[in-house]
N, C-alpha and C positions, 0 to 999 in steps of 0.2 A: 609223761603221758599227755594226751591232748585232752581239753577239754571241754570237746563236744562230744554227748553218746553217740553210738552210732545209730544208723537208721532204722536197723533192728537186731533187737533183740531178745530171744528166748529163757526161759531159767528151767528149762528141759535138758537137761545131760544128752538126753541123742538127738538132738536137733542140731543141723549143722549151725546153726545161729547162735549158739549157746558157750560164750564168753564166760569163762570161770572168774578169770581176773578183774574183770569191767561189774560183775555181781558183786565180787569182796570189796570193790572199792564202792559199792551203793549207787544205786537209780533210783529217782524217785521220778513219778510218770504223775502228770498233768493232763487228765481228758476231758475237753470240751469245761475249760474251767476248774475243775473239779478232784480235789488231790486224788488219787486212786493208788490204795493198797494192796488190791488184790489181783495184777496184773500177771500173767504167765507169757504173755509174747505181746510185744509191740512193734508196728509198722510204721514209721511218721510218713512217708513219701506215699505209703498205698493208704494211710489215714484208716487205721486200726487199731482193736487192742482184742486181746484174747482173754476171759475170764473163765474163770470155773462159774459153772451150771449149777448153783448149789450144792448139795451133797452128795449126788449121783456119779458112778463109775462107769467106766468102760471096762468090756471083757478082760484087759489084761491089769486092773485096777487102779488106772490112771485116773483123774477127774476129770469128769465131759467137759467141756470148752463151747464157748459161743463166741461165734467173733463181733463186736461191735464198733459201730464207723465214727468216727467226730473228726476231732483236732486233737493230737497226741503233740504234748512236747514234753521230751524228756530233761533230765537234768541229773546231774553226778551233787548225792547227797555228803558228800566230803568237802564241798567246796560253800557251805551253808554257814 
């Protein structure tokens, strides 16, 4: 397996960005300094990350998402 993540990634089962295998092998996401746990989708090229909105749903009871911009660098947590 290589061992750079890719540019994006989702942990959304219907999102076409969404890697099962590259999840089970562990990402840990770096924004703007700053270790982040609570990531749903990261962009490093368009310099995004996508978090849940607090505790709030959407009509089909997914968590609302807000996108916020920095410096995303991700990292494969198996190689720590």
């Amino acid at each position: 397996m290589t061992q750079t993540p890719p540019d994006r990634l989702s942990n959304n089962p219907r999102s076409p960005h969404y890697d099962e295998a590259l999840l089970g092998r562990g990402i840990g996401i770096v924004f703007n300094g700053e270790e982040r746990t609570n990531v749903e989708e990261y962009c490093v090229s368009e310099g995004w990350i996508r978090v849940a909105a607090g505790r709030a749903l959407d009509r089909r009871g997914n968590p609302m998402t807000m996108k916020v911009n920095g410096r995303v660098e991700p990292y494969f947590r198996d190689g720590e």
